[in-house]
Phi, psi and omega in degrees: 000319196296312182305304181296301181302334180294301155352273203286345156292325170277334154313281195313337190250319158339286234301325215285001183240014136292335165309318205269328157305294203288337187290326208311189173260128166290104167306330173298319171272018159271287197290348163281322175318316166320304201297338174291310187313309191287350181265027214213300181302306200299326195299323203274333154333289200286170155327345219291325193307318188301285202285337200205073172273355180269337184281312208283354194267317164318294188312297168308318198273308219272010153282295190284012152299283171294352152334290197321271173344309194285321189261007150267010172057041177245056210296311198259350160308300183337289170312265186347295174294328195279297187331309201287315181297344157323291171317303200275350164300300137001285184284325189302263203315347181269321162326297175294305166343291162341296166342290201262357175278313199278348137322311175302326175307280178335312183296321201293309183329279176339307161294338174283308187296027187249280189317344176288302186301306173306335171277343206255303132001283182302328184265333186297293187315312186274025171242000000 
C-alpha cells in the first residue's frame, strides 16, 4: 500500500506541476507588452498628451487591456492589444512630433521674413 500511495503522489504531483507549467505567464506576451508599456511611457514624454490625446488614450486602454488578457492567461489577445497599443502609441508621438517640427518651421519662417525686412530697410537707407 505504502508503494502505492508513493505512486499516485508522485503522479499527482508531476501532473500538478505541468500544470502549473502550461499555467505559467507567456513569455512573448510579457515581452510585447514591455514594448507597449515604453511606447507609451515615450508617447506620454513626448507632446503627445497636448497633440494626439485621443491615440494616446486609445494606446493606455488597449495597454491596460492586454495586461488584463496576459493575466487571464490569454495569450494571443493579450499580443495583439499590446501591438495596437504599440501603434497607437507610435502615432500619438509622431504626432506630437509633427507638432513641434511645424512650429519650429513657423519660428524659422518668421525669423526669415524679419531678417528680409531688416535687410530690405538696411539696403533702403544706404541707396
Amino acid at each position: 500500500m505504502d508503494t502505492r500511495f508513493l505512486k499516485l503522489t508522485g503522479a499527482a504531483i508531476a501532473l500538478s506541476c505541468i500544470a502549473m507549467a502550461a499555467y505559467a505567464a507567456n513569455p512573448a506576451a510579457d515581452e510585447t507588452i514591455a514594448v507597449a508599456k515604453a511606447a507609451v511611457e515615450r508617447a506620454e514624454q513626448s507632446r503627445a498628451p497636448q497633440a494626439a490625446p485621443v491615440e494616446l488614450a486609445s494606446a493606455r486602454d488597449k495597454l491596460a487591456r492586454a495586461e488584463k488578457a496576459n493575466a487571464d492567461h490569454r495569450a494571443k489577445p493579450a499580443i495583439a492589444l499590446a501591438d495596437q497599443a504599440t501603434i497607437d502609441a507610435q502615432v500619438a508621438e509622431a504626432t506630437a512630433q509633427k507638432e513641434r517640427a511645424a512650429k519650429a518651421a513657423a519660428e524659422f519662417d518668421a525669423s526669415m521674413s524679419t531678417l528680409r525686412q531688416e535687410s530690405n530697410r538696411s539696403s533702403s537707407a544706404n541707396q
